[in-house]
N, C-alpha and C positions, 0 to 999 in steps of 0.2 A: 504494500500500500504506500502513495506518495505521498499525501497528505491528508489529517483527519477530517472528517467530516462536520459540518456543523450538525447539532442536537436538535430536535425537534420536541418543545414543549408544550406542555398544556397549562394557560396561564388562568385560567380559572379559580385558582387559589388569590391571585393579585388584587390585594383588599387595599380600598381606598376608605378615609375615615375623612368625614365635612359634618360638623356642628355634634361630635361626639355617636356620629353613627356610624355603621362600618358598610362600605358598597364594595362591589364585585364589578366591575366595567369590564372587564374582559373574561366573563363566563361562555365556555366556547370558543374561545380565543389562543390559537397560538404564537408562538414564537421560535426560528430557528436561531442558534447562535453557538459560534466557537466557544466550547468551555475550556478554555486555553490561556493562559496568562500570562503578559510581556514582563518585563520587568520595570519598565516603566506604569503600568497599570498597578501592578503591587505596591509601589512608589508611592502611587493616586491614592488607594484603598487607604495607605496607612494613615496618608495625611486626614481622611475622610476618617479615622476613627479615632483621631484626635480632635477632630473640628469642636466637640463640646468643650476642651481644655481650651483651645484657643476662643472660643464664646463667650467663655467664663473669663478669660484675664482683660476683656473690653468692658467689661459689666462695668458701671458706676461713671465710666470715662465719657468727658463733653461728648466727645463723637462717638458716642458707641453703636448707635443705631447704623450709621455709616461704615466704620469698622464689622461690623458684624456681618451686612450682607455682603463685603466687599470679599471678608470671608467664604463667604456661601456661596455668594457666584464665580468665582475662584474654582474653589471645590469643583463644583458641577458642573462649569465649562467644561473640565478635564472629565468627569467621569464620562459625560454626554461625548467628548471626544474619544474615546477608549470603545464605548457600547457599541459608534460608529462604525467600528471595525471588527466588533465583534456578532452585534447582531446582522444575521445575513437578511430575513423577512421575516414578515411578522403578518397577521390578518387583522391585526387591534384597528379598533375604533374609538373616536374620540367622546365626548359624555352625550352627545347628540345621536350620534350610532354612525356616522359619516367616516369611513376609511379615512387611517391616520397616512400619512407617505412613509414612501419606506424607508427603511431607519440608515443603510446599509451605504457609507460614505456622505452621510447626513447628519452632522450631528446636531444641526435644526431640526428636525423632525424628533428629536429625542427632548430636547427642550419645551417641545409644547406640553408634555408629560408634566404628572406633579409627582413632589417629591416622594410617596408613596407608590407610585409606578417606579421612579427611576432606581428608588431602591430596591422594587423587588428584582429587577432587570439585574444590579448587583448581585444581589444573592443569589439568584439562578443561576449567576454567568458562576457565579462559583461553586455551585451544585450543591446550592445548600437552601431551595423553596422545603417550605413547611412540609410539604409531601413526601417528600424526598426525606426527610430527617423522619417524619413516622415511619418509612418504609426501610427506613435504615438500610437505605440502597443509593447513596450519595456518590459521585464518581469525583473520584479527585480533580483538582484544580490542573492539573497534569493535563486532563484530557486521555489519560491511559485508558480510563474504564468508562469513557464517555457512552453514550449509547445513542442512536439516531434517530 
């Protein structure tokens, strides 16, 4: 084999939470995507799981409000640049039901996302959706034991 294939998921589980409720938008919905990771993506991830540390040292400060998303859009240009390349297609739709574009050298199309999509897109791309960890059948980030 030359090169691995991208995975085909079932994004059904991808919970979206607005005014303390939890929605499903993409029940029936899949997504293909390389579960394979650069080393500049790992890079990404770690910065992204320190983002609360760096949230918290802007707190109290004149500009925090500014500091903070400057943060955040930071962050997520880079993850939304990374998914680009990682997700190949996708069937998602946006909260109207109108086909979102495809993601795949786009990382506009990843942005119209809210942060509860774009993270569950992280976690999947690392083989680690809620489904996947009950079924205790997760493939490593490797992409060894990826499945299609």
């Amino acid at each position: 084999m030359a090169k691995p294939k991208p995975s085909h998921l079932d994004s059904s589980e991808c919970a979206v939470n607005v005014d303390g409720a939890t929605y499903y938008p993409h029940e029936g919905e899949w997504v293909e995507m390389y579960r394979i990771a650069s080393v500049g993506e790992l890079r990404t991830l770690e910065k992204l799981r320190r983002l609360g540390v760096d949230m918290a040292s802007a707190e109290g400060e004149p500009d925090q409000q500014e500091r903070q998303m400057a943060l955040i859009n930071r962050h997520f240009a880079e993850v939304c640049g990374f998914l680009s390349q990682r997700v190949v297609a996708w069937n998602w739709t946006d909260l109207s039901g109108e086909p979102l574009p495809m993601p795949h050298g786009n990382p506009e199309a990843l942005a119209l996302l809210t942060a509860d999509e774009l993270m569950w897109l992280v976690t999947a791309s690392q083989g680690e959706t809620p489904g996947e960890r009950k079924n205790a059948s997760a493939p490593s980030a490797s992409g060894s034991s990826a499945t299609t």
